[in-house]
Structure formats: C-alpha cells, structure tokens
Backbone as JSON Lines, residues from 0, in Angstrom:
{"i":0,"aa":"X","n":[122.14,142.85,136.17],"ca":[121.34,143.44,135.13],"c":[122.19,144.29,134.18]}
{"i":1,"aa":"X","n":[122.79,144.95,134.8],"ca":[123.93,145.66,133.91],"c":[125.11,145.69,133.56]}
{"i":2,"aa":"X","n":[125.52,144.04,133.89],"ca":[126.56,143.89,134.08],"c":[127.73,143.86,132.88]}
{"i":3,"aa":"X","n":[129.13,143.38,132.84],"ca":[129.9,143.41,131.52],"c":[129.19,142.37,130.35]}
{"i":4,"aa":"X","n":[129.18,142.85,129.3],"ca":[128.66,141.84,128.59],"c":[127.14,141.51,128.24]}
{"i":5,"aa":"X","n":[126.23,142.47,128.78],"ca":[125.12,142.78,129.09],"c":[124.54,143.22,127.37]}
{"i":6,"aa":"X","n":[123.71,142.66,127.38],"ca":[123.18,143.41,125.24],"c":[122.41,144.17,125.6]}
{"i":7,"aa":"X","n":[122.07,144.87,126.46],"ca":[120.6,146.06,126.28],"c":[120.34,146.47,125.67]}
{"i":8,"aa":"X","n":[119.32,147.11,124.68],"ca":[118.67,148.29,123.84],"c":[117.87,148.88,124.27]}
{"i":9,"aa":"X","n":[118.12,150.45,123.53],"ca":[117.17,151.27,124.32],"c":[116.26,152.18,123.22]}
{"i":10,"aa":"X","n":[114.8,152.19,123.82],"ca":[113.85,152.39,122.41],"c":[113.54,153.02,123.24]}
{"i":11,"aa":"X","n":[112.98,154.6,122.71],"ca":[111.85,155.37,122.62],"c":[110.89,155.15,122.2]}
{"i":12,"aa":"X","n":[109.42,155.4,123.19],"ca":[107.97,155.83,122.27],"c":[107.5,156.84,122.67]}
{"i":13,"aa":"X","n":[106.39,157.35,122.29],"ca":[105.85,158.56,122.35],"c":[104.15,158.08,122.44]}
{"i":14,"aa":"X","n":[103.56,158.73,122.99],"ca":[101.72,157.96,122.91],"c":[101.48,159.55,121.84]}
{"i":15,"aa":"X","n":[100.59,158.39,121.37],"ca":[100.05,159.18,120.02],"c":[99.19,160.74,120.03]}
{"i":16,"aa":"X","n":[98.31,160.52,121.3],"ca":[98.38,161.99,121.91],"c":[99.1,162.82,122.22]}
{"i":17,"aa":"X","n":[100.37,162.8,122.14],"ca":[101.55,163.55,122.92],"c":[102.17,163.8,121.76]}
{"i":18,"aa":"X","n":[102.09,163.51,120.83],"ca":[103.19,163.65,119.33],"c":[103.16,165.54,119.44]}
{"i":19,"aa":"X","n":[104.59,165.77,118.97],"ca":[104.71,167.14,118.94],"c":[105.28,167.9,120.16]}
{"i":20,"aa":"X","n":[105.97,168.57,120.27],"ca":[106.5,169.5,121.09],"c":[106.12,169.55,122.83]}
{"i":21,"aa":"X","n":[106.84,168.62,123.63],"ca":[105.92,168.75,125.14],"c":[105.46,167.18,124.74]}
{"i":22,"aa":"X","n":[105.45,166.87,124.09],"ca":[104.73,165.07,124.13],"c":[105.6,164.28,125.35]}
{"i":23,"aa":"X","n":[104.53,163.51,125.9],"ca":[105.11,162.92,126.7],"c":[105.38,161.32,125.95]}
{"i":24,"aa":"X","n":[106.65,160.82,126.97],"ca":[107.32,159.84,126.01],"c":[108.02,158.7,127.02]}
{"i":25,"aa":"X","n":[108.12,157.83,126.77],"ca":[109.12,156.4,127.22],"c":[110.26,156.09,126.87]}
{"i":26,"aa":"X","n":[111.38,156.2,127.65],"ca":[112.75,155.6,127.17],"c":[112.36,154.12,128.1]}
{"i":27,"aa":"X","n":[112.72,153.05,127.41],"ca":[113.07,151.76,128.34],"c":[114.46,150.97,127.64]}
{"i":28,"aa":"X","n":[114.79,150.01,128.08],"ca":[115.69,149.42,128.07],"c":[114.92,148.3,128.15]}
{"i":29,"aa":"X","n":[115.86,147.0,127.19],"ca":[115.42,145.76,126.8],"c":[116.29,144.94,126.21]}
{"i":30,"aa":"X","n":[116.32,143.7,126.6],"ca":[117.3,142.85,126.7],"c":[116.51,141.72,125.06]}
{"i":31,"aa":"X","n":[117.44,141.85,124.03],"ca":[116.33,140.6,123.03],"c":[116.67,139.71,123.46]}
{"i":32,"aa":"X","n":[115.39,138.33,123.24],"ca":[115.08,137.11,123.31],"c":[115.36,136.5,122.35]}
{"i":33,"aa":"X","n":[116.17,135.46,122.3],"ca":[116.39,134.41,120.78],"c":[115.07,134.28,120.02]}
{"i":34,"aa":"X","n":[114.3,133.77,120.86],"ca":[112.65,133.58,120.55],"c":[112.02,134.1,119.8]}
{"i":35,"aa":"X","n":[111.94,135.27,120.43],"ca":[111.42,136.33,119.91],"c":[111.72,136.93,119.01]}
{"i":36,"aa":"X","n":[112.82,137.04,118.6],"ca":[113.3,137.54,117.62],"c":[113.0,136.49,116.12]}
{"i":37,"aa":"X","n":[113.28,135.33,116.44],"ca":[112.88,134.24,115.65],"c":[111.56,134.38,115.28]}
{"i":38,"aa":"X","n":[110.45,134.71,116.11],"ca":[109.18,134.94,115.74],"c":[108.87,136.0,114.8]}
{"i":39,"aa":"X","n":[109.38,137.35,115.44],"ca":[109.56,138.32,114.4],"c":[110.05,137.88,112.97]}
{"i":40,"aa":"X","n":[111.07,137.47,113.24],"ca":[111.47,137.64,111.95],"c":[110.38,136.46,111.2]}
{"i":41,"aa":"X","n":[110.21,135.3,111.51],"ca":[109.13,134.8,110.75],"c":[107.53,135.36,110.09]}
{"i":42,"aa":"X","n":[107.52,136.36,111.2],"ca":[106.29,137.23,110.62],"c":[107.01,138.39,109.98]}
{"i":43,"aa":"X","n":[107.88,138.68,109.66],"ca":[108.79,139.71,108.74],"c":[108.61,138.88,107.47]}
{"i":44,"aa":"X","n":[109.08,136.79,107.22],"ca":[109.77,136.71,106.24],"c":[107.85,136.1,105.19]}
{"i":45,"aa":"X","n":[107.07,136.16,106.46],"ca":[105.88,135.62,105.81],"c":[105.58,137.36,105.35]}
{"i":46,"aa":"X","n":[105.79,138.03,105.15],"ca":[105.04,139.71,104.75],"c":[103.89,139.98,105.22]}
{"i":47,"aa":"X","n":[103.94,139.56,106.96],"ca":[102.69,140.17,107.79],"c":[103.34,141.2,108.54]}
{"i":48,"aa":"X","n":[104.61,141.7,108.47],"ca":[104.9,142.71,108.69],"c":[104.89,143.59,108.16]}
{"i":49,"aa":"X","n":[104.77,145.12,108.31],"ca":[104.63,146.07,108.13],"c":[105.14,147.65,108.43]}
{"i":50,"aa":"X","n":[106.02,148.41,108.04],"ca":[106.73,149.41,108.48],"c":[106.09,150.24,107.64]}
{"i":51,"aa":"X","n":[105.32,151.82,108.04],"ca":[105.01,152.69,107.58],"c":[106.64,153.78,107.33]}
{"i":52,"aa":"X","n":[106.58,154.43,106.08],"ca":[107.73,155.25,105.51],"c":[107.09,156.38,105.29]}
{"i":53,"aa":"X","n":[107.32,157.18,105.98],"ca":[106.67,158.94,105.87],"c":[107.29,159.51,104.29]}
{"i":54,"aa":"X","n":[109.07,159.0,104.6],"ca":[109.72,159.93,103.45],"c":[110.79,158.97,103.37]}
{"i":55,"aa":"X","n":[111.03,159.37,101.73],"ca":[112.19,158.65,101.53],"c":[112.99,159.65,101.11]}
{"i":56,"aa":"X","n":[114.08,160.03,101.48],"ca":[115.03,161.0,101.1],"c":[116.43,160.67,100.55]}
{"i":57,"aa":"X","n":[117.7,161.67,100.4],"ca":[118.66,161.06,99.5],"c":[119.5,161.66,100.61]}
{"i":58,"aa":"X","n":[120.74,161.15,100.68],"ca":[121.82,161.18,101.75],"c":[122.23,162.77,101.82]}
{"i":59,"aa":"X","n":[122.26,163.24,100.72],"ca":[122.81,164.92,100.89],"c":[121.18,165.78,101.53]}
{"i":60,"aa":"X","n":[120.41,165.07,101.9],"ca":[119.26,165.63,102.93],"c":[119.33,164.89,104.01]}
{"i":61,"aa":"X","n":[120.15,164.39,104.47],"ca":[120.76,163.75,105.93],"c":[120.45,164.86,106.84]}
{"i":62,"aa":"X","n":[120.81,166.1,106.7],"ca":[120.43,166.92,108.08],"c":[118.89,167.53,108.48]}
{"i":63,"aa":"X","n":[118.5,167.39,106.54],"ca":[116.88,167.5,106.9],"c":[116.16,166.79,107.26]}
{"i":64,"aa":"X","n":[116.63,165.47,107.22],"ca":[115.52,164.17,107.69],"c":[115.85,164.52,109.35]}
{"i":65,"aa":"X","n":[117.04,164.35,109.83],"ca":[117.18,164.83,111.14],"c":[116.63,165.98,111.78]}
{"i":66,"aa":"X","n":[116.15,166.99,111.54],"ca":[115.47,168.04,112.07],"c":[114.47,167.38,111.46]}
{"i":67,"aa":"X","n":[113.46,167.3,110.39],"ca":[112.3,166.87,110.55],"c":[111.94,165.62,111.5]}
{"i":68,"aa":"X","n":[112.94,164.59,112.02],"ca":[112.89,164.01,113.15],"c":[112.25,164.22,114.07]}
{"i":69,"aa":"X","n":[113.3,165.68,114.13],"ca":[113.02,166.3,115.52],"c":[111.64,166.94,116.12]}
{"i":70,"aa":"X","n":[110.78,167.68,115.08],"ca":[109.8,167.93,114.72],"c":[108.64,167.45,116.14]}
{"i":71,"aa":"X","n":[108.7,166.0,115.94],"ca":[107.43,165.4,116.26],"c":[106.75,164.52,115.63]}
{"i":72,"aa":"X","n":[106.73,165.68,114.09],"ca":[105.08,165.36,112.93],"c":[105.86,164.34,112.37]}
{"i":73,"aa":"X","n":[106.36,163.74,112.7],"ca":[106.57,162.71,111.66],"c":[105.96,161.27,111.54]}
{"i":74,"aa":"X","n":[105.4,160.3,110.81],"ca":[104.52,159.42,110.79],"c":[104.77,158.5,110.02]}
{"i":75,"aa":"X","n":[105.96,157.9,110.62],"ca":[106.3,156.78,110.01],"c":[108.14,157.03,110.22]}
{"i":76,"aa":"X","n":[108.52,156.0,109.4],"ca":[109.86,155.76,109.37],"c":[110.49,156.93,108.19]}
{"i":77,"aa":"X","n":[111.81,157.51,108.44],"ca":[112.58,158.5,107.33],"c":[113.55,157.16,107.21]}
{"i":78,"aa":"X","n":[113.47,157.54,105.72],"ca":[114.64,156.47,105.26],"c":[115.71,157.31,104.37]}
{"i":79,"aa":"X","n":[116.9,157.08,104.59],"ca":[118.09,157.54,104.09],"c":[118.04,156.5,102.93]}
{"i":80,"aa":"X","n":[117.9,157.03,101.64],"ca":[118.56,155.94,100.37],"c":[119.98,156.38,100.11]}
{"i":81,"aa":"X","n":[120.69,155.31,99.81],"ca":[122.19,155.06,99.83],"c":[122.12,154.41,98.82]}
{"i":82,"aa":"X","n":[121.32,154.02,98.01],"ca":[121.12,153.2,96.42],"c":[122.29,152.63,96.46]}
C-alpha cells in the first residue's frame, strides 16, 4: 500500500456543521483511478462541473488568503491570480 512508487493523495474535509474553529474534519489518503479521472474530466470538459470561488485575490495578498484559510469561514475556493 505504501510502497516505493506508490501515487497517494491526501485531501481534507470538514462536515459542514463543524466549519470554524474545533470543526471536526477528515484527512484520507487516495490512490487516482485512470477512469475516474477520465470521467471527471469529461464532466469538467462538458461544463457540468462546478467550483465555487469565495475570493479572488492578487499574489502580494498571498499571506492573507492563507490566514483567511485558516479561519474556517471560508466558502469556496481562494484563488491566487498570477495574470
């Protein structure tokens, strides 16, 4: 399972009751599927996907998007523009 050569990723969630300070939360680990990923991305390239963006900020607020991270309240994706 963990062996050399191994691709794991590791995602956090949080349940939506728990958002904020003391929230309880999930680290797991996950191995991608060719498949699956193929699927995704087909529902990415048809635009039935969907990513909510809380804030869009500019690179010299790099440390504020990171503490507002940290926060909790945040609701959606922070995006760093690098234009």
């Amino acid at each position: 399972m963990w062996g050399v050569g191994a691709r794991w990723r590791s995602a956090s969630t949080i349940a939506s009751e728990g958002r904020g300070a003391g929230g309880r939360g999930h680290h797991v680990f996950t191995q991608p599927v060719p498949e699956d990923l193929a699927a995704l991305a087909a529902v990415a390239h048809a635009g039935r996907l969907t990513v909510h963006v809380d804030r869009v900020l500019p690179p010299a607020e790099a440390v504020d998007a990171l503490r507002l991270s940290q926060t909790g309240r945040v609701r959606g994706k922070i995006v760093l523009d690098i234009g």
